[in-house]
N, C-alpha and C positions, 0 to 999 in steps of 0.2 A: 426218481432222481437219477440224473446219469451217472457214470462214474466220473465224470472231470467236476461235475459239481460234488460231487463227494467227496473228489483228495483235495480238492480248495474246504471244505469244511474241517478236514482233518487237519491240513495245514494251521487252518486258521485256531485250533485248538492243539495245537504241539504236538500232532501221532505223527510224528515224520517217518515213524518204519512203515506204520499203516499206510502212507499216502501214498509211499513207494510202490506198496501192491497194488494198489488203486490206481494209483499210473499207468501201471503197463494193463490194465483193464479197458483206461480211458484210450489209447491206444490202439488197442487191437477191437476196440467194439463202438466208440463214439463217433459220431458223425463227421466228417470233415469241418463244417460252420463251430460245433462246439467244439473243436478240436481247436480251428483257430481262436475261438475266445478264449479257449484255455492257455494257449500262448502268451496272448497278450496280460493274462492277469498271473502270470507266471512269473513273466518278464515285470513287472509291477512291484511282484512283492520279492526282486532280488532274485527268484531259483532262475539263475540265466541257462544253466547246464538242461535241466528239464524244457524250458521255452526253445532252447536249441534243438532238441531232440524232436521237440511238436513240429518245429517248422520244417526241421531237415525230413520229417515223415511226410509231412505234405508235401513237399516240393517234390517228390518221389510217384507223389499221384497226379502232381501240379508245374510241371516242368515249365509251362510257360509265366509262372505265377509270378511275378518279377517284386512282387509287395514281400512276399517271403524271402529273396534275397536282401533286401535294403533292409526287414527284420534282422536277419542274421548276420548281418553286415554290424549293426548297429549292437547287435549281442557281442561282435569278435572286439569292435570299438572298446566297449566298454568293458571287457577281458584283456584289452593292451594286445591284440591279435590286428595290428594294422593291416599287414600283407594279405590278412585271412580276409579283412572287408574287404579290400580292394580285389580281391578277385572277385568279391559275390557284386562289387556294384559295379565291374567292367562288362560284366553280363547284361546290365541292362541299357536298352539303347535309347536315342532320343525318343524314338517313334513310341513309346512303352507308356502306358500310362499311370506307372509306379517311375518313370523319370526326374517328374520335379522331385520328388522324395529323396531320389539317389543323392541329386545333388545336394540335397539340402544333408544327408548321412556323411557326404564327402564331404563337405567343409567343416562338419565336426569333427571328420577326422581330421584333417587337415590341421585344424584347431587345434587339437593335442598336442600333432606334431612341431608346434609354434611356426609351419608354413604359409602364411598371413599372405599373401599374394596370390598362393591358390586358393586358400580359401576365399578370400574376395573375388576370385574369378568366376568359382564357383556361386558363390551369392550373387552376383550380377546374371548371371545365368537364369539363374532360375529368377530372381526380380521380371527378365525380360520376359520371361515364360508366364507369368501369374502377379504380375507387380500389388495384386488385391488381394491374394491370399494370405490371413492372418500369419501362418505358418512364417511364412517369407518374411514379412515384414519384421516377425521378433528377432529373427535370426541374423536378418543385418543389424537392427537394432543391436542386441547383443554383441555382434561380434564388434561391432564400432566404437561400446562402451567399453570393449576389452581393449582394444586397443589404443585408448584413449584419443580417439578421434570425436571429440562429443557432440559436435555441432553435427556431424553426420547424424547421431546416433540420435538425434533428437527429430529428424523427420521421420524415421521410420517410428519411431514410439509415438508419435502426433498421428502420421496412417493409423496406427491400431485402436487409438482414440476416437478417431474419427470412425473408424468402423464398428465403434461399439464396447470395446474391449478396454478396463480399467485396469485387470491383470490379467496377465497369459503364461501361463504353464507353470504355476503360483512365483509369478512376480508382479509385484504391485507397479502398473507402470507411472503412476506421479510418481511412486519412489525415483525410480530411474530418470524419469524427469529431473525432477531434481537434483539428485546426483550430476547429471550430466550439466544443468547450469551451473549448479558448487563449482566442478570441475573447470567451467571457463571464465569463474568470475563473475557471473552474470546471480549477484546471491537475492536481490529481490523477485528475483524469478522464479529460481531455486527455494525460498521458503514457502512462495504461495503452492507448490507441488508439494512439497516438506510436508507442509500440515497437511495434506491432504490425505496423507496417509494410511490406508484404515490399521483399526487396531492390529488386526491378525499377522499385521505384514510389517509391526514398527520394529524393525530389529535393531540390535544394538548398531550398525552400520550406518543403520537409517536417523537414529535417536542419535549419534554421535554429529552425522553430518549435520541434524537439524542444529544444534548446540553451535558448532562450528561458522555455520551460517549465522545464526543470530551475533554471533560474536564478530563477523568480520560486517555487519549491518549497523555495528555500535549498540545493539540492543542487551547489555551486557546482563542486567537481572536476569532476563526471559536464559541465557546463556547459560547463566552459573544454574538456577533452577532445572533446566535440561539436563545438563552433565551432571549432578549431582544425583538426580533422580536415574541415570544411566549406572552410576556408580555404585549406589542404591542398590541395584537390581541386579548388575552385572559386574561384581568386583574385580572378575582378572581385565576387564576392556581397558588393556595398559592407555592407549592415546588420549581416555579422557581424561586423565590425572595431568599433565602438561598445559591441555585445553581451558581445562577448571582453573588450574593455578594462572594463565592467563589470565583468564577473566577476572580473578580477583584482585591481581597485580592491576590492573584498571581501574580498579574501586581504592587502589593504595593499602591493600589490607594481604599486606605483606606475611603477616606472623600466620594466616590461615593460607596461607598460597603455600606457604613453604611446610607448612604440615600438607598437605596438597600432595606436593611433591614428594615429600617423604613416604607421604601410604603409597604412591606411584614404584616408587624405589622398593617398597616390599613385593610387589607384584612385576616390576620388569629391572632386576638390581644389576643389570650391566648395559641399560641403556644411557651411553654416555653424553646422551643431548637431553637427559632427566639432571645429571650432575650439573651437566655447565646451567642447565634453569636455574638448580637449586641455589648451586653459586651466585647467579646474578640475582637474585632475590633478596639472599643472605647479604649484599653490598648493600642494600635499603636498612639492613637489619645492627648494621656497623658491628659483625660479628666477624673479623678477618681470619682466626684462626678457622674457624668452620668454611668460611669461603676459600681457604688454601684446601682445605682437605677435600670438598666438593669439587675442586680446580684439579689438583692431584689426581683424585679417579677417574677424573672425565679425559684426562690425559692418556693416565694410562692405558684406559679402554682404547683410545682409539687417537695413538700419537702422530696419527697422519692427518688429520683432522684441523687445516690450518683456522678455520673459525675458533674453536678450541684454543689451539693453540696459543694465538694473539690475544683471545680473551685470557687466559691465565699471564701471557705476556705484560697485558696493560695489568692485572692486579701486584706481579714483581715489581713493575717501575713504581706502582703506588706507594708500595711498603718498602722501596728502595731498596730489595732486595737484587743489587743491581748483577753481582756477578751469577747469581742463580738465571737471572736473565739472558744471560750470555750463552751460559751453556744450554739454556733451553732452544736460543733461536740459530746462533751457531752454525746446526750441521742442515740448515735449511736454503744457508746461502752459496751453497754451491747445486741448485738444483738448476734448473733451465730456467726456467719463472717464478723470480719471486717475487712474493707479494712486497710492493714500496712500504706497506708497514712495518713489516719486519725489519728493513734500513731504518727506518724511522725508531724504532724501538730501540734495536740497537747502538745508533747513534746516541741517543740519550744516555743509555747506560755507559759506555764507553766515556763519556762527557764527564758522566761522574767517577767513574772509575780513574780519572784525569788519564788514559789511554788516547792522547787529543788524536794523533795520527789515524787508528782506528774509527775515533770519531767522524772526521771531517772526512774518512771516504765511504763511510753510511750516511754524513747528512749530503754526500754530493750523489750519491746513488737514489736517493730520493724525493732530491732536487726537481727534476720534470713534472713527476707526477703530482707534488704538491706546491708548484711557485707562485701557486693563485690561493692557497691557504693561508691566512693570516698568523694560529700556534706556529703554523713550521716555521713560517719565516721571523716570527719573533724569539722561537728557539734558537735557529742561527744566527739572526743576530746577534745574540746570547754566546753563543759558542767563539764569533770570529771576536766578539769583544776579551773574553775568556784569554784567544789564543793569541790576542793584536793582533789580527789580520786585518788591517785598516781598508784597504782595497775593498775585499771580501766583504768587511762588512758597511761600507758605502754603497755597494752595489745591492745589497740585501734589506738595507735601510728605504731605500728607492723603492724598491720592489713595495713594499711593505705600507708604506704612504701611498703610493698608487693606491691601494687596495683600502686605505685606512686615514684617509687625509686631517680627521680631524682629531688624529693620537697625536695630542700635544707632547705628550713624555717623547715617544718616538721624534719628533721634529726638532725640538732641544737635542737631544742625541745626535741626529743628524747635524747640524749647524754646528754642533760643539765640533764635532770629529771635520768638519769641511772647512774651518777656521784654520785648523794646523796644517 
């Protein structure tokens, strides 16, 4: 037995101080070839400091060895030593036939540093250099699924299928498949890679998207069944408690959605788009105080959040909770853009708060965006009637019959008011 095969036995049984002596054995008396296999299963099992030291030994007897620098390169990488790879893989040049490798190291580095341009540079590089080498092909694949470019990332994962290869570097690629169709939309395409899955490789990532897909396919049982058994197995997987509670708000089985929600709420209790779900559930459930308090926290989680916001909006004007309304929407209408609901919101509440002047310059600010809407314009007509604005509401009666000709109450109204 040599001694590098001997401190990998020590390793593999815990004598870390034994292995250390073993080391400098394996060192000073092993062969160069088991030297480097010693590296490499060094680097494998984590002692990156020790696989450094094997290669910087050899490179010492191996100067032109240019696969030892792209090692060590890829050791400094994964150490967060960028400057330190970059100098071992400026040393290697096109002519090298450790090359393609450099570049395929440099655009992992690259990668860390979120430089997405070099590293594409880099990957097309080396693609031109070996466009058939499995290596290559994962690598743009990968990095295109990173960057949510999917439709790219989907020819290179079809290359490595076609060459034989189901997973590469323990990634299941129908996974990634799929994924990458979820990601465009494309989900009957995406489930038949979905299942395709094997076991060893269904992660919760995987088992979520399958769930996810089944649910935007309409196939809502197979959905709830998915996520459930995901939930099952993996209780902090915060995203599938919202996903679940969908699918079952589809079935109308509201009172289990919103327990749904709430085991979600024990496992992620400041996700404030778990509140405003809950809320919107608890509206099926005709439970208003519990949907102000679900509205309340989801607010205050995160009071920038104009979806949020309007949604707790429309449950004030419901419960005619009108001046609480006011001061929630308020300090929103002096931003650059705001959303015409929030005039709209406003306007009503001010309506009732009989604040008419207020009113009439929130339903005129929201006037454009919604004069092909039939509520808004039946609101104001509501309002210029309210305020006798006969004019105003002549013109908004009009409007309103274009869109609605055969609202007899409205055309009574109109003729009454066109008489005087």
């Amino acid at each position: 037995m040599t001694y590098s095969e001997k401190m990998l036995d020590q390793l593999q049984d815990g004598q870390l101080a034994a292995a250390r002596g073993t080391f400098r054995q394996a060192l000073a008396n092993d062969d160069d070839e088991m030297l480097f296999s010693l590296g490499e299963e060094l680097y494998g099992m984590g002692f990156l400091s020790e696989a450094r030291r094997v290669y910087l030994t050899l490179l010492q007897r191996y100067p032109d060895e240019d696969e030892l620098r792209t090692n060590l390169a890829t050791i400094a990488i994964d150490e967060g030593h960028n400057d330190e790879a970059l100098s071992y893989l400026a040393q290697v040049q096109p002519d090298s036939p450790a090359y393609l490798e450099s570049l395929l190291v440099a655009a992992d580095l690259y990668q860390t540093e979120e430089e997405f341009e070099i590293t594409e540079q880099k990957l097309r590089e080396a693609y031109q250099l070996a466009s058939d080498e499995p290596a290559v092909e994962f690598a743009c694949g990968e990095f295109y699924f990173l960057v949510g470019r999917f439709d790219e990332a989907i020819r290179y994962y079809f290359d490595l299928i076609k060459h034989g290869y189901t997973d590469f570097a323990k990634v299941d690629i129908a996974g990634r498949l799929g994924m990458c169709y979820a990601q465009s939309g494309q989900f009957k395409q995406a489930l038949g890679y979905l299942q395709q899955v094997k076991s060893a490789y269904r992660t919760s990532d995987i088992r979520f998207q399958t769930g996810l897909t089944e649910l935007h396919l309409g196939q809502v049982d197979p959905a709830i069944k998915t996520l459930q058994e995901l939930i099952k197995d993996d209780a902090q997987y915060a995203s599938a408690y919202p996903a679940l509670a969908q699918a079952l708000v589809k079935q109308n089985k509201y009172q289990q959605a919103l327990q749904v929600v709430q085991e979600g709420l024990g496992v992620d209790q400041y996700n404030e788009h778990l509140y405003a779900q809950a809320a919107e559930i608890v509206s099926h459930l005709g439970n208003a105080k519990l949907m102000r308090k679900y509205l309340t926290k989801a607010h205050e989680l995160d009071p920038d959040n104009l979806t949020i916001t309007l949604q707790f909006s429309n449950f004030l004007l419901h419960q005619h909770d009108d001046q609480e309304n006011v001061d929630l929407l308020s300090p929103l209408v002096d931003e650059d853009e705001v959303d015409p609901q929030i005039d709209w919101n406003l306007a009503r509440s001010y309506q009732r708060l009989e604040q008419f002047d207020q009113a009439g310059k929130y339903f005129q600010a929201a006037a454009p965006t919604y004069q092909d809407n039939q509520l808004f314009l039946k609101e104001l007509i509501g309002f210029y009637q309210e305020t006798g604005q006969r004019e105003q509401l002549l013109a908004a009666l009009h409007s309103y019959l274009t869109l609605e000709p055969a609202d007899t109450e409205m055309q009574e109204l109109l003729d009454e008011y066109e008489e005087f």
